[in-house]
C-alpha positions in Angstrom: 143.7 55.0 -103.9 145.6 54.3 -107.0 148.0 52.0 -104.9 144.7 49.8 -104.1 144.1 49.1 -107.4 147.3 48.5 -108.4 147.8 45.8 -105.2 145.3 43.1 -107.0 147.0 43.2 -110.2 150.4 42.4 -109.0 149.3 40.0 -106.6 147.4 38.4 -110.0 150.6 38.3 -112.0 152.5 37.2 -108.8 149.7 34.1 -108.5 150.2 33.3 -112.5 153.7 33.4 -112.5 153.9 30.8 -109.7 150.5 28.5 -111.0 152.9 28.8 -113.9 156.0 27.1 -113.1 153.9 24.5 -111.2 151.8 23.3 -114.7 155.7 23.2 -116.0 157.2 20.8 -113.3 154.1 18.9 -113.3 154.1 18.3 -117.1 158.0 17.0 -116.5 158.2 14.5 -119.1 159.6 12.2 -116.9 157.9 9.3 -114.8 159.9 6.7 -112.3 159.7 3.0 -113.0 160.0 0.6 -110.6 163.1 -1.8 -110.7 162.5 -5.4 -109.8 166.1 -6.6 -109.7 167.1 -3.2 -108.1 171.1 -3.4 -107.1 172.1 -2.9 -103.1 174.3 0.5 -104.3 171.4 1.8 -105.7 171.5 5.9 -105.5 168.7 8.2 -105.7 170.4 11.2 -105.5 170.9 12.1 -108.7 169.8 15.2 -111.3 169.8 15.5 -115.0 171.7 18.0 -117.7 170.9 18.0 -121.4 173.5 20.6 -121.6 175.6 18.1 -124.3 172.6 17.0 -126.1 172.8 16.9 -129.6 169.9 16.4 -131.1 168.6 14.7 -134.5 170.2 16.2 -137.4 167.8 16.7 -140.5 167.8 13.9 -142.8 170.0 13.8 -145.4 168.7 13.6 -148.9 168.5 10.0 -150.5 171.2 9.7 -152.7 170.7 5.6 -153.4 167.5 3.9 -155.2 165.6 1.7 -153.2 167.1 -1.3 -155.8 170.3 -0.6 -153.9 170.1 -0.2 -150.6 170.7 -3.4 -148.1 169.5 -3.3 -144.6 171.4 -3.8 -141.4 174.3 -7.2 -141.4 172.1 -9.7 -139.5 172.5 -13.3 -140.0 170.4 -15.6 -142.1 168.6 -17.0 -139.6 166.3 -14.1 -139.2 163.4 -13.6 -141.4 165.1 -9.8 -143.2 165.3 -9.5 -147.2 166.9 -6.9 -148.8 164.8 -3.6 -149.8 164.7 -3.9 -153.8 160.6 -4.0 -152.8 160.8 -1.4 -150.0 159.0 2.0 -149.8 161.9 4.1 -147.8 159.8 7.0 -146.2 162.6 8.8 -144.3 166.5 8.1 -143.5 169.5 10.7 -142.1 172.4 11.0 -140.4 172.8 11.5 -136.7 176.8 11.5 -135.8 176.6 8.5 -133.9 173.9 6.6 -136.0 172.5 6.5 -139.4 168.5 6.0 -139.5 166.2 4.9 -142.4 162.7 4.8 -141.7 160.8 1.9 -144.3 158.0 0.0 -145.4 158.3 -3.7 -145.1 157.0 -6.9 -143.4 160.4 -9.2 -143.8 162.0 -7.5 -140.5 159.7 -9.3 -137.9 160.9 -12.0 -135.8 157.7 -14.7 -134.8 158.8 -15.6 -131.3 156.5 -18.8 -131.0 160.0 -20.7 -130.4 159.7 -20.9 -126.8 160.2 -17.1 -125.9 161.5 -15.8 -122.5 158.6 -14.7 -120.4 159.0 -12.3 -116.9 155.7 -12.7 -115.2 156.2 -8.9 -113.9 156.5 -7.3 -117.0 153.4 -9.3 -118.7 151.5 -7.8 -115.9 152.7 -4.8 -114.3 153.1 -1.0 -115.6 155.8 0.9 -114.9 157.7 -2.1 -114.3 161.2 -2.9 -115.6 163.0 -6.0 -115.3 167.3 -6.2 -116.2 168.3 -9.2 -118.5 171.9 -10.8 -119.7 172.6 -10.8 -123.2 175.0 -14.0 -124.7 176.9 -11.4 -126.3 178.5 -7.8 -125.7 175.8 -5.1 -127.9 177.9 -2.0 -128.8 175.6 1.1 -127.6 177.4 4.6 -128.8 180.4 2.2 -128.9 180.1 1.4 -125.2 180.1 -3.1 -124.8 176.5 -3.5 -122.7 176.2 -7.0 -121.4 173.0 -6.2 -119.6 169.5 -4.6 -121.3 166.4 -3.5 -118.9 163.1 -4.2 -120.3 160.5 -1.8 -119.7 156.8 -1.8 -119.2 156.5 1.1 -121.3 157.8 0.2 -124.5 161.5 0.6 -124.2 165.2 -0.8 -123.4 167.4 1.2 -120.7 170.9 0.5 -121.5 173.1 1.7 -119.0 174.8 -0.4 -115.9 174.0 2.4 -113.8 170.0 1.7 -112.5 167.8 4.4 -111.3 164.2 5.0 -111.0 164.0 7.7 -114.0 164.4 5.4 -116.9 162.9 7.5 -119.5 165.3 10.2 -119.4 168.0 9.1 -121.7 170.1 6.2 -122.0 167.2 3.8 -124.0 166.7 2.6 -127.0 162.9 3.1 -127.5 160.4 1.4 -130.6 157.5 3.1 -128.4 158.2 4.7 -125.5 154.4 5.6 -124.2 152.3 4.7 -121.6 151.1 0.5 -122.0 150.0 -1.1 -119.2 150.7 -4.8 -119.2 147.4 -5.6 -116.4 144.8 -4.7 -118.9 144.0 -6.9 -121.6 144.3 -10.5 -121.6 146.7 -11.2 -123.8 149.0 -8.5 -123.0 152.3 -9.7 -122.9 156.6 -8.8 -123.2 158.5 -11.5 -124.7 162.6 -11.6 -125.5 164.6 -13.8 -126.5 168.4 -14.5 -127.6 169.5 -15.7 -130.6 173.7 -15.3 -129.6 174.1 -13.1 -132.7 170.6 -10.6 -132.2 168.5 -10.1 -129.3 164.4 -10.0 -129.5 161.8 -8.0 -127.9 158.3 -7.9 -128.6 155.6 -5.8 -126.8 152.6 -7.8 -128.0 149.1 -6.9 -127.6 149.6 -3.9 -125.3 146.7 -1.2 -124.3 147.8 2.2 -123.7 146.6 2.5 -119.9 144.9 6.1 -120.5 143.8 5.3 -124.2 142.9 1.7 -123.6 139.4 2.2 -125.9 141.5 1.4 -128.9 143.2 -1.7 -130.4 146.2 -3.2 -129.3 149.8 -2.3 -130.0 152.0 -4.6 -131.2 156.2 -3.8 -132.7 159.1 -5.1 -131.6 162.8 -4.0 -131.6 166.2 -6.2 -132.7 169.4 -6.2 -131.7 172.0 -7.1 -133.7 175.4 -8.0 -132.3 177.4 -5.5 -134.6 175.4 -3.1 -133.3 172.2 -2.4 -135.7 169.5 -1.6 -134.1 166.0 -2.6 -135.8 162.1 -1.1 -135.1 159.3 -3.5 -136.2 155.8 -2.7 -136.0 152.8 -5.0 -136.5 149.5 -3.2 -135.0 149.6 0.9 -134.5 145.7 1.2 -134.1 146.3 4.9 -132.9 148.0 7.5 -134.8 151.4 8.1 -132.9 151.2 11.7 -132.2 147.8 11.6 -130.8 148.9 9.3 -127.8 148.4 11.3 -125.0 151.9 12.7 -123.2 150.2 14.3 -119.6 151.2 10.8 -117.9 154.2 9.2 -119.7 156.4 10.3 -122.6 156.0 9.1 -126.2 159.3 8.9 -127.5 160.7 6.9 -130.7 164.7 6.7 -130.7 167.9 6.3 -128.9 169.5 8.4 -126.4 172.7 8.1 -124.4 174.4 10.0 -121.5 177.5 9.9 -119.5 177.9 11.0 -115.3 179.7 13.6 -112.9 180.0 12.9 -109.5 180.1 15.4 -107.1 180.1 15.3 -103.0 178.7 17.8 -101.3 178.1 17.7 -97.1 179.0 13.6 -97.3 176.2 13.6 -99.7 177.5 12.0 -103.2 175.3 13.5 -105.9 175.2 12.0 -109.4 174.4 14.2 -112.1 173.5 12.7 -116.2 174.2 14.8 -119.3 172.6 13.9 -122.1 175.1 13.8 -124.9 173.6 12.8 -128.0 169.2 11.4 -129.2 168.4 10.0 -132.3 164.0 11.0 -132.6 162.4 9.3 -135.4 159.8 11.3 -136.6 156.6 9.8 -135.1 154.0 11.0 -138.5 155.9 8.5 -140.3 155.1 4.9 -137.5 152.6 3.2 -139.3 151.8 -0.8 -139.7 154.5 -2.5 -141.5 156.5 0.5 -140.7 160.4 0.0 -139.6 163.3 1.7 -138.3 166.7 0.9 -139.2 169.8 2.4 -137.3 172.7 1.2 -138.2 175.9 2.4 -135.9 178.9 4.7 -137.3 182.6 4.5 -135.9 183.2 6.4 -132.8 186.5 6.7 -130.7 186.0 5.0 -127.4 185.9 1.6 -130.4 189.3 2.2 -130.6 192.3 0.2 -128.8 195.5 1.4 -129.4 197.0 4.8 -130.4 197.7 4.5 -134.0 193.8 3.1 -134.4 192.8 5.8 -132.6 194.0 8.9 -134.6 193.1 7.2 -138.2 189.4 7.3 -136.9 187.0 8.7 -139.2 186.3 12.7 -139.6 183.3 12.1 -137.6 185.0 12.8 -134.2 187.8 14.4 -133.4 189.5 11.2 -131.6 192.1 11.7 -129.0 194.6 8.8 -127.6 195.4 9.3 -123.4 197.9 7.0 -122.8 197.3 8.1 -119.1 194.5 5.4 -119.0 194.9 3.6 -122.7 191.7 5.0 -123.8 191.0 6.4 -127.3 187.7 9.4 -126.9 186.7 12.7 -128.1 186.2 12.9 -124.5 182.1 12.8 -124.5 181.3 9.1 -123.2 180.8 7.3 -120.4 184.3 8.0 -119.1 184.4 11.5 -119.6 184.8 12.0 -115.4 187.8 9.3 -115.6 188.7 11.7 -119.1 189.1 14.2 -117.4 190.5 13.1 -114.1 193.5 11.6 -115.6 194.3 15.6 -117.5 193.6 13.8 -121.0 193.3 17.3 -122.4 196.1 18.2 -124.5 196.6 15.1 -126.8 197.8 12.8 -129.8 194.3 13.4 -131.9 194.1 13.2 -136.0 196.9 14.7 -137.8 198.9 16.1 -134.5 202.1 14.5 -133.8 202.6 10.4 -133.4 201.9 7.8 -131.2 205.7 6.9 -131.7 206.5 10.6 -130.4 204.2 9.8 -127.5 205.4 6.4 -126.7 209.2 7.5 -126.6 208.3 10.2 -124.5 206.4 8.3 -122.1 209.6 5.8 -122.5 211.7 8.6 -121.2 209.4 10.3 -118.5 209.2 6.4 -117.3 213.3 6.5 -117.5 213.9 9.9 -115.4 210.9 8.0 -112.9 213.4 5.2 -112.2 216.3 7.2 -112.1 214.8 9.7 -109.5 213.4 6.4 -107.2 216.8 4.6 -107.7 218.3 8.2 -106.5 215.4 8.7 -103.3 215.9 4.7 -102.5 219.9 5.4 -101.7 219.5 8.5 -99.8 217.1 6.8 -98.0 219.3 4.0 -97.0 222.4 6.5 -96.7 220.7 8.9 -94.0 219.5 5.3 -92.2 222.8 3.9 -91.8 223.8 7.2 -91.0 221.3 8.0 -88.2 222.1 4.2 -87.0 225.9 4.8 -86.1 225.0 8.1 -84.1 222.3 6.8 -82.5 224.9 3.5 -81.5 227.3 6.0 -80.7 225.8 7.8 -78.4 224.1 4.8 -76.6 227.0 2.4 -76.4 225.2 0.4 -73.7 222.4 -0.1 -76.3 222.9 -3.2 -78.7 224.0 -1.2 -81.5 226.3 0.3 -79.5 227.8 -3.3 -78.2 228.2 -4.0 -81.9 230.1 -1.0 -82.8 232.3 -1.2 -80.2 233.1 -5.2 -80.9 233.6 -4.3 -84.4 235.9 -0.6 -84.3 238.3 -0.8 -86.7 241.1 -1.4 -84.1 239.2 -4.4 -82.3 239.2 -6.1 -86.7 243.0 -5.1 -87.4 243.9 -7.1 -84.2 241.7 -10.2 -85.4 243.2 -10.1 -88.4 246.7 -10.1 -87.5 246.4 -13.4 -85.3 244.6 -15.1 -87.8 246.7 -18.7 -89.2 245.3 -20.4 -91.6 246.4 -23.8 -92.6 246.2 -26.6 -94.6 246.1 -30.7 -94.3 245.8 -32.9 -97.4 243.8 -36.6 -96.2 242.7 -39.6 -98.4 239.3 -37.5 -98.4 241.1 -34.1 -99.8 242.7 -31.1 -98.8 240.8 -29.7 -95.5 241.3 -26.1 -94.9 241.1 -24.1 -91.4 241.2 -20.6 -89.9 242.5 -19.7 -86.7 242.7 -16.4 -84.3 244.0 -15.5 -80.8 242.8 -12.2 -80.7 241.7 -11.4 -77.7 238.1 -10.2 -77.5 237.7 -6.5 -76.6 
């Protein structure tokens, strides 16, 4: 009897346990996004690790008055001031970036110049389009030719496209759920100035909070690598947009791969590395985000550059593959590949110490080929006189015989040479009568 009653209740926790785990995977924060200019290699098998993530740091406290502080280098042909009339609300460092979160209206761009336009993006959702930039952006110190624009209020930056675009690698003003089909003047608009590149979510719903206002904020570019968060219209408090169907996400995020094969099947899996969150209570109208890039390795060209990087990393030359790294980017496979493990980093040893003994590691290499190269040729000449020996009816063997040394002594002997001056010059001639063998 007591076994019947106790049947139900396991079964019960059994039942919870399981309803459980399913709520979990279908909260994944996660959504795919359809890619429009989708590549021919494109891969789908692929999983994600945040294993490497390194979250945002808490902000540092403010150490310089607002009279003194100067926002990101951009040229003068953008409408930016400095902030000796700016509020700053929030600002810290994040190892890779440092962020400020301010008050101001002079960091919008007014694209009524003639804007880029991608009719899929001003009326799709979930969409993302991939666009050239005139210049290389440097993203976690990696040279990106190439951003896709998203639907949903963000920038994926890597080469490598997949469906799951809101996992990491973005750089996100408002990462949320907008749906470009509803409203009329819902529209994405970019465009390139060849020293910053523009673009502006204007006059987007939110596709399951449409009853409010339009959103309007933009996000900049800047070709040394500052990265700027305008925003115009937030009619909704950020943290109350709803996260069931789409994540809300404010930031930058970065990753690097492992490949694996497994059964013929090649399986890429993405580590998160390093995210920059902005605090979302502090997005307002007027509000914007300043991040503003700090020295990493992979920047680095040569060995002595490398090791006299800042404190930030510990920065590591491989002159395996001529790459400077702490060993956490997007060559960290390639890193690792090559045994760039024990190596010239700050303060241990010298890239002359290196070079000279990858001078003589190169010498003994040339040595030991010139060596392999003559015993090579010495056991072929070798194996071709037995082989002609043996086989004497063969050519070789013809050869050999015609050319023993007693055959050439008797040649030599009935060689005459002589010599007969003309009115053209001395003429000279060589004789023999040796009788052929």
């Amino acid at each position: 009897m007591a076994m019947t009653e106790q049947v139900p209740l396991q079964v019960f926790i059994y039942l919870g346990i399981i309803l459980f785990s399913l709520v979990d995977f279908i909260k994944t924060e996660d959504v795919p996004y359809t890619l429009l200019n989708e590549p021919s290699n494109f891969n789908p098998v692929i999983s994600f690790d945040g294993h490497y993530i390194n979250k945002r740091q808490a902000p540092s406290p403010s150490t310089t008055s607002p009279g003194t502080t100067s926002g990101p280098g951009t040229q003068s042909t953008q409408s930016t001031s400095t902030l000796s009339t700016i509020d700053i609300k929030d600002q810290g460092s994040h190892k890779y970036y440092t962020s400020k979160v301010v008050l101001s209206d002079k960091y919008w761009d007014e694209l009524n110049d003639l804007p880029a336009q991608h009719a899929s993006l001003t009326n799709g959702h979930r969409i993302a389009v991939t666009v050239g930039l005139t210049f290389g952006f440097p993203f976690y110190g990696h040279t990106v030719k190439k951003v896709t624009i998203a639907t949903g209020g963000f920038l994926y930056m890597s080469p490598f496209l997949h469906s799951w675009l809101t996992a990491t690698q973005y750089i996100a003003p408002l990462m949320a759920n907008f749906d470009t089909t509803i409203g009329n003047g819902s529209d994405i608009l970019y465009k390139d100035y060849t020293d910053r590149f523009v673009v502006e979510w204007r006059d987007v719903y939110l596709q399951d909070q449409n009853h409010t206002n339009p959103f309007s904020f933009q996000t900049t570019l800047h070709k040394n690598g500052s990265i700027v968060f305008g925003y115009r219209q937030v009619p909704l408090d950020v943290t109350e947009i709803i996260t069931a169907n789409h994540p809300v996400k404010i930031g930058v995020s970065d990753a690097f791969y492992v490949d694996a094969t497994v059964n013929g099947i090649t399986r890429r899996t993405i580590y998160e590395y390093h995210r920059v969150e902005v605090n979302l209570t502090l997005i307002e109208e007027n509000t914007v985000v300043l991040l503003e890039p700090l020295l990493t390795c992979n920047v680095a060209s040569n060995c002595e550059t490398c090791i006299q990087q800042n404190a930030n990393f510990e920065c590591k030359w491989c002159s395996a593959i001529s790459r400077c790294s702490d060993g956490i980017d997007w060559h960290r496979q390639e890193w690792l590949k090559a045994g760039c493990t024990s190596l010239i980093s700050s303060g241990k040893g010298s890239c002359s110490e290196m070079q000279r003994q990858k001078n003589t590691q190169q010498a003994v290499g040339g040595i030991i080929g010139i060596v392999l190269v003559l015993l090579i040729l010495i056991v072929a000449i070798v194996g071709w006189f037995v082989y002609a020996y043996r086989n004497p009816t063969s050519a070789s063997g013809m050869w050999l015989m015609e050319h023993r040394p007693s055959v050439m002594k008797q040649k030599i002997a009935n060689m005459k040479f002589w010599k007969r001056t003309t009115e053209t010059g001395d003429k000279y001639k060589i004789e023999s009568s040796a009788s052929e063998a």
